[in-house]
C-alpha positions in Angstrom: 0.0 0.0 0.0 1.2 3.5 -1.0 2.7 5.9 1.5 3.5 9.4 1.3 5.8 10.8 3.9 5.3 14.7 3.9 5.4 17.6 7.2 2.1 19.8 7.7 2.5 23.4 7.7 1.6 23.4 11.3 4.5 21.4 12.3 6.7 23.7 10.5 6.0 26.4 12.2 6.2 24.4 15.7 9.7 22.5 14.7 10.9 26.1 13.8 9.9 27.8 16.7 10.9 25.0 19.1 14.4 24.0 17.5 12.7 20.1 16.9 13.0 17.9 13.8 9.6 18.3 11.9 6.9 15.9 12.7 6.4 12.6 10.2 2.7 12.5 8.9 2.0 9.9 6.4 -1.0 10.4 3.8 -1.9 6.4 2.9 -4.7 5.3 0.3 -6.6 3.0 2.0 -9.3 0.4 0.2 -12.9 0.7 0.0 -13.4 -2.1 2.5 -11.7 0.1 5.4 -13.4 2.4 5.6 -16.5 1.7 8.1 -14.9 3.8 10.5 -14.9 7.2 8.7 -19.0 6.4 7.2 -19.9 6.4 10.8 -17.9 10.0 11.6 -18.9 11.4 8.7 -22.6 10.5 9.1 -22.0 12.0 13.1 -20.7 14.8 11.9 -23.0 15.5 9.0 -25.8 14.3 10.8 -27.7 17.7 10.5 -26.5 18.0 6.8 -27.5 14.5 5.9 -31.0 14.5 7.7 -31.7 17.3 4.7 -30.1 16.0 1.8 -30.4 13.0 -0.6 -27.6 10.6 -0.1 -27.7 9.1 3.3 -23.8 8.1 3.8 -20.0 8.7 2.8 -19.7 8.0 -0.7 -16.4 6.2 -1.3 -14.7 5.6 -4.9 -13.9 2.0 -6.0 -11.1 0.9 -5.7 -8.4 0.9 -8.5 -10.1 4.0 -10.2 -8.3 7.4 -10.8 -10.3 8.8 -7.0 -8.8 8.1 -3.9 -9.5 7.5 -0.3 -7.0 9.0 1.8 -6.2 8.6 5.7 -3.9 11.0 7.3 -1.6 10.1 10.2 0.3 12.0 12.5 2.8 9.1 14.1 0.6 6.5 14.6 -2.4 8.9 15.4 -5.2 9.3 13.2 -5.8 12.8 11.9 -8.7 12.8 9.5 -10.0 11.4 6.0 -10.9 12.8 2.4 -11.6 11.6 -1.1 -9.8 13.1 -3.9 -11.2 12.3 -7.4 -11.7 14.2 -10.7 -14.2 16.4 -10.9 -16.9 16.8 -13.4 -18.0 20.4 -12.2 -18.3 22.8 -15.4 -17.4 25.7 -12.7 -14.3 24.6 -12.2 -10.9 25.7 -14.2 -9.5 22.4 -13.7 -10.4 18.3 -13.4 -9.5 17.6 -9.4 -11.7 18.1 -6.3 -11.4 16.8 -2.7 -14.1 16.3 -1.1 -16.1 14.6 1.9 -13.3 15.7 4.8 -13.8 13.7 8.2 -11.9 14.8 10.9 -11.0 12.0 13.8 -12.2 12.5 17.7 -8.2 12.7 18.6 -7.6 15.6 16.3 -9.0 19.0 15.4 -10.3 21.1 12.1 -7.5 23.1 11.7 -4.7 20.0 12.3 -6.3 17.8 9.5 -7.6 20.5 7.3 -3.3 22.0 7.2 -2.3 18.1 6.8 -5.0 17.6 4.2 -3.7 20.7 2.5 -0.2 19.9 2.7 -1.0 16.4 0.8 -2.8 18.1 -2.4 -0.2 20.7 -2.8 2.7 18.2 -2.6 1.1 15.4 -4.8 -1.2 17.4 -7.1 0.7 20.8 -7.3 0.7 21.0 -11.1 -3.0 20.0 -11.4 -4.6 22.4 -9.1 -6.9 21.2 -6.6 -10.6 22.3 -5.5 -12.0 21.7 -2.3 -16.0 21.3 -2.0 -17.1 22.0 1.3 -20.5 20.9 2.4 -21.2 21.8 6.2 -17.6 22.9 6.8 -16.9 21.5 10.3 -15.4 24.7 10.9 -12.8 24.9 7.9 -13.5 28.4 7.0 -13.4 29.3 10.6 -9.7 28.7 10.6 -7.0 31.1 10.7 -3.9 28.9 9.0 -7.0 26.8 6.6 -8.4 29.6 5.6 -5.2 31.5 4.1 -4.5 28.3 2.0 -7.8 29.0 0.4 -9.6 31.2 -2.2 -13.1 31.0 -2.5 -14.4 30.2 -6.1 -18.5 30.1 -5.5 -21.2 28.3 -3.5 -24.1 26.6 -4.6 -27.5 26.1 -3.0 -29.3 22.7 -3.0 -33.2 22.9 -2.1 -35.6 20.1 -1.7 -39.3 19.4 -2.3 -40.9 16.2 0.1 -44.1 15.8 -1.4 -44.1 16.1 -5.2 -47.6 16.8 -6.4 -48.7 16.0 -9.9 -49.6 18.8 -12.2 -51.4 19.3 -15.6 -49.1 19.8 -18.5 -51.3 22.4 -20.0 -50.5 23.1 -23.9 -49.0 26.8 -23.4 -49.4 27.2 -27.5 -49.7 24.9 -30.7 -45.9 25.8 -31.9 -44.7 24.3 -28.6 -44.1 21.3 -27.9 -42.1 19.1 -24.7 -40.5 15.8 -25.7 -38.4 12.8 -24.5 -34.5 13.0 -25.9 -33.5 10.2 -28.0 -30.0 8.6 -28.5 -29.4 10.6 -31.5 -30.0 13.7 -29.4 -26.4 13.7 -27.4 -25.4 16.6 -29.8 -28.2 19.1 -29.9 -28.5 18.5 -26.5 -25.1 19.3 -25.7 -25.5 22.4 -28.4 -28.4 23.7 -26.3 -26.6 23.2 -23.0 -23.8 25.5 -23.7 -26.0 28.0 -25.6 -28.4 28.2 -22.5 -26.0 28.1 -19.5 -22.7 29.7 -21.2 -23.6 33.2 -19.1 -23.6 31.2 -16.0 -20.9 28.6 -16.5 -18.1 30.8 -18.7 -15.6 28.2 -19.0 -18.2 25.4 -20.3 -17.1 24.2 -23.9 -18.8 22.3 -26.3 -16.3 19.7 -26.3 -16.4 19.6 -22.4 -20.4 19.4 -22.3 -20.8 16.3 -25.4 -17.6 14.5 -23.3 -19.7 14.6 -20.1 -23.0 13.8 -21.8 -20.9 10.7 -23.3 -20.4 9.4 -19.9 -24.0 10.4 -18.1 -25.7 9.0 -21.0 -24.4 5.7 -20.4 -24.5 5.6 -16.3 -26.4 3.2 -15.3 -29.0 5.6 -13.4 -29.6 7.3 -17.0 -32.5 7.1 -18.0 -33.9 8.9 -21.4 -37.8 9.0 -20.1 -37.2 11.9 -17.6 -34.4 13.9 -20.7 -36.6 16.5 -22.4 -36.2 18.9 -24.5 -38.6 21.7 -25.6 -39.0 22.7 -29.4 -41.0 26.1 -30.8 -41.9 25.0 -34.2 -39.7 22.3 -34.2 -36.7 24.1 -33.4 -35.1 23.1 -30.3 -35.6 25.9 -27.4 -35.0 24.4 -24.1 -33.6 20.9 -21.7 -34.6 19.4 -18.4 -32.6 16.5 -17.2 -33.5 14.4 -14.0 -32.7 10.9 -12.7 -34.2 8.9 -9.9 -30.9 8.7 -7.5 -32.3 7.1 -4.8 -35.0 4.8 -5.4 -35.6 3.0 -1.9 -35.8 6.6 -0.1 -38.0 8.1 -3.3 -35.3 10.4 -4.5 -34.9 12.2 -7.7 -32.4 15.2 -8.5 -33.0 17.6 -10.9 -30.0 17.8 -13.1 -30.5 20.7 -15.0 -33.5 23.2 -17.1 -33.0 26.1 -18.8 -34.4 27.7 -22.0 -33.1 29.8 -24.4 -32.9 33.5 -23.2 -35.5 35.0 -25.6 -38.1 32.4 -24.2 -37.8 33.3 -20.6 -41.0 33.9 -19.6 -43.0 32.0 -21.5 -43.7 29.2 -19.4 -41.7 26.3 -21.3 -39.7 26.5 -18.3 -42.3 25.8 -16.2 -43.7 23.4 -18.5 -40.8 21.1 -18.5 -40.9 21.1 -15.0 -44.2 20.0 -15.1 -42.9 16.6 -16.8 -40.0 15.9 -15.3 -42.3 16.1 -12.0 -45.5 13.7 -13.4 -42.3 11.2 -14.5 -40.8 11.2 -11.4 -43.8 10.2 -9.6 -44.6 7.9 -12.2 -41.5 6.3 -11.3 -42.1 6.0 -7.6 -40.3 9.0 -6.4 -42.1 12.1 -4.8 -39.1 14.0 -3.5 -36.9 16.1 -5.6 -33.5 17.9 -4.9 -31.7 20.6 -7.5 -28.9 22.5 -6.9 -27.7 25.8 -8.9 -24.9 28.6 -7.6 -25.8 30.9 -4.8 -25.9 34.1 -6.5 -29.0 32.8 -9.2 -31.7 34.8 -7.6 -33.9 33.9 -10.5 -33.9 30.1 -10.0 -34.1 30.0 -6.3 -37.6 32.2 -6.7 -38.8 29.9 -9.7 -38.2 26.9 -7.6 -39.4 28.3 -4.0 -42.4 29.2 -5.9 -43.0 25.1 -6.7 -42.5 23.9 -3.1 -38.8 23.6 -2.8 -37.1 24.9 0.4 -32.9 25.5 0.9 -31.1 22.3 1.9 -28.1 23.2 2.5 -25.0 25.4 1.0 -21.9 24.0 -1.1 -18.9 26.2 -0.9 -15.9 25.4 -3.6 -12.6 27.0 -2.4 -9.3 26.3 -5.2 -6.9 25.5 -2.8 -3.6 27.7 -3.1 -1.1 26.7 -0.4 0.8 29.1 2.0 3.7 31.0 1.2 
């Protein structure tokens, strides 16, 4: 099993100051069967966070993929765990995220958060490294974390418990909502970027038909609940959901948008409307969505349908200390 042998910036700073050789903390990836541990303290220390959102538990990569679980010690002393993995956010300038941070009983927020920091910078300097924060556990309350950090954005999740069907009421004769077929993955894509380019900057065309590639044929895909909107036959808007949790009646709304001169209209609304009667169809009445903090326009459109804040996502690009 790998080991990295590497010094926090914390101990730095104490070996300096007390004339002491630097402290050994070893960053070791550890396999998906030993992890038990870490579900349970995550789910502790989420607990408020997880009671509110859709999946119920730490979600650890497979084994011999490109993500990795990663356990930090500090001489035999547990400091903390995190997943680093690529990361399919459009947001993001570049393709690696950590993610799902657990600190230990022994240790504290700022300890493991410098150690965790330490590890990225040494073994992914030339990559560049986001870190999405979801309930931070204190992170951005921390003095030596926090100057390692630059915020990029935050996103809000909302949910709606209690999906109620609604009428898809024609809104015109030269509109029309329909399911997306396999031959679809371009226009689709097309329409993606030419809908959410103002929000997403550094989306690409190239970017959005690669990760369409790869959604298209997950296993949770599923083309009944892909639509796409057409005025007169000409494609106008998307909605994209998938059922993500099935036993707890889960579905996530991926994404919906319409082309800017058809704000207003109600295709918006109207694509809503069937990704919602699907959903139910399928035997799931609760919905979550996520978009980035600062959309004032989505959070009213969806507060206006029964959907409530969840919780808040913060992405910080993680920069080191000098």
């Amino acid at each position: 099993m790998e080991k990295i042998v590497f010094s926090t910036l914390q101990s730095r700073r104490l070996a300096t100051k007390q004339g002491k050789s630097k402290k050994r903390i070893v960053a070791k990836d550890i396999s998906r069967g030993s992890v038990t541990d870490y579900v349970v303290l995550y789910e502790k220390q989420h607990r408020e966070l997880l009671s509110r959102q859709v999946y119920p538990s730490l979600d650890i990569p497979e084994a011999g993929g490109p993500a990795r679980s990663i356990e930090l010690l500090d001489e035999g002393k547990i400091l903390g765990f995190f997943v680093i993995e690529p990361s399919d956010e459009f947001e993001l300038s570049t393709s690696w995220r950590v993610r799902d941070f657990v600190v230990t009983p022994h240790s504290n927020v700022e300890e493991a958060g410098v150690a965790l920091i330490d590890f990225v910078q040494r073994e992914y300097s030339d990559r560049g490294i986001y870190w999405r924060v979801d309930g931070d556990l204190g992170v951005s309350d921390s003095v030596p974390i926090k100057k390692c950090l630059k915020f990029t954005y935050s996103s809000i999740t909302m949910l709606c418990r209690g999906l109620k069907t609604q009428s898809l009421e024609s809104l015109d004769e030269s509109f029309k909502v329909r399911n997306y077929r396999s031959e679809d993955l371009h226009l689709f894509a097309d329409l993606y970027h030419r809908i959410f380019q103002d929000l997403s900057p550094a989306l690409s065309k190239t970017k959005i038909v690669d990760w369409m590639k790869v959604w298209t044929a997950s296993p949770t895909f599923d083309s009944d609940i892909y639509f796409i909107a057409e005025s007169n036959g000409v494609p106008i808007g998307i909605a994209a959901a998938e059922i993500v949790n099935p036993k707890m009646g889960f579905a996530h709304l991926f994404e919906i948008g319409v082309l800017s001169r058809f704000t207003g209209t109600g295709v918006a609304d109207q694509l809503f409307r069937h990704c919602v009667r699907t959903v139910l169809e399928k035997g799931s009445s609760n919905m979550t969505l996520r978009f980035k903090e600062d959309n004032l326009h989505a959070h009213s459109f969806f507060q206006s349908r029964g959907f409530s804040d969840s919780y808040k996502r913060i992405y910080y690009q993680i920069i080191g200390a000098n």
